[in-house]
C-alpha positions in Angstrom: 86.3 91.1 103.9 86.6 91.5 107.5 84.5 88.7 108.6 86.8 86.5 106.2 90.1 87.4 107.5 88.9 87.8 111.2 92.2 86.7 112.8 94.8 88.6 110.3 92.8 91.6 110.4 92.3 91.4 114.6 96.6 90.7 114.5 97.1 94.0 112.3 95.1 95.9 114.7 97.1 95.3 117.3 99.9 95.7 115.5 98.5 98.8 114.2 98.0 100.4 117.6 101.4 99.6 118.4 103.0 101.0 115.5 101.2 103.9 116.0 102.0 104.5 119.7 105.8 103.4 118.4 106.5 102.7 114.9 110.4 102.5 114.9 110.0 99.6 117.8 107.2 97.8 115.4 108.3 98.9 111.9 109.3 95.2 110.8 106.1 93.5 111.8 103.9 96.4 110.5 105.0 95.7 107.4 105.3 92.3 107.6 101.7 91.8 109.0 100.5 94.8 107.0 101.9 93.4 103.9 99.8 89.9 104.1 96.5 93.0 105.2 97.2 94.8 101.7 96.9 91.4 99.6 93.7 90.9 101.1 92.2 94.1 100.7 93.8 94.7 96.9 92.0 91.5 96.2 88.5 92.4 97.9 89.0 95.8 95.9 89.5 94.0 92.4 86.4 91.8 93.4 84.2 94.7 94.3 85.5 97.0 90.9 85.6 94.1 88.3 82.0 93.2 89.2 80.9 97.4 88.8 82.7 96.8 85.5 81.2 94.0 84.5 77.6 95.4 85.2 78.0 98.4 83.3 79.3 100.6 86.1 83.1 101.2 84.5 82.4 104.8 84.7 81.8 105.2 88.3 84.5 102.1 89.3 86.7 105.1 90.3 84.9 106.3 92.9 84.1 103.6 94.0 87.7 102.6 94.6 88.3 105.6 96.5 85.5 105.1 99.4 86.5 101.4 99.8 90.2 103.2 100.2 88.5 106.0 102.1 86.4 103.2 104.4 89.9 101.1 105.4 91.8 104.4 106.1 89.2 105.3 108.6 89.5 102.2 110.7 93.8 102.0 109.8 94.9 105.4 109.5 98.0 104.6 109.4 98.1 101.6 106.1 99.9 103.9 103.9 103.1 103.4 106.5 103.3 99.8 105.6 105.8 99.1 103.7 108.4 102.0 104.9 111.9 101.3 106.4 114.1 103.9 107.9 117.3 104.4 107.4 119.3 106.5 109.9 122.4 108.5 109.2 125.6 107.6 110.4 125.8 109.1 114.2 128.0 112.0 113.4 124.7 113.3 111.6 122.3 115.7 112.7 120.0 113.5 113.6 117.9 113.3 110.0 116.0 110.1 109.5 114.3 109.0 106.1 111.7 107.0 105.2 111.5 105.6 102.4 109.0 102.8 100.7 110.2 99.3 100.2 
């Protein structure tokens, strides 16, 4: 999957490290770039499950799911952020962000 999508996946990581050093500066193209990174991996994902269904596997397609989730957390810890914006209060606030998904 990785070999496949060499350059969008060496862009997110960059992006990634950024983001994570600071997100509300890279929040747009984190989820821009991250967005195009989630469409590859959802479809890598179905590949890899529909072919465990196919052969038999259905019952164990659910773990399965989870360590190919668990494997792409460990190298982008922080793709469950993609897809968040923040709003901010109005400036007479105390200061209270919130994140919420797109």
């Amino acid at each position: 999957m990785v070999e496949a999508n060499k350059e969008l996946f060496d862009r997110f990581a960059k992006v990634h490290t950024a983001y994570g050093l600071n997100e509300e500066g890279h929040q747009a193209e984190f989820n821009k770039v991250g967005e195009e990174v989630l469409k590859v991996i959802r479809e890598w994902e179905n590949r890899l499950c529909h072919q465990s269904e196919k052969a038999g596997y259905a019952n164990y397609t659910g773990g399965l799911a989870e360590k190919f989730q668990a494997e792409i957390k460990s190298h982008f810890p922080l793709i469950d952020h993609v897809g968040i914006i923040v709003k901010k209060r109005s400036p007479a606030s105390d200061g209270f962000t919130l994140k919420k998904l797109l």
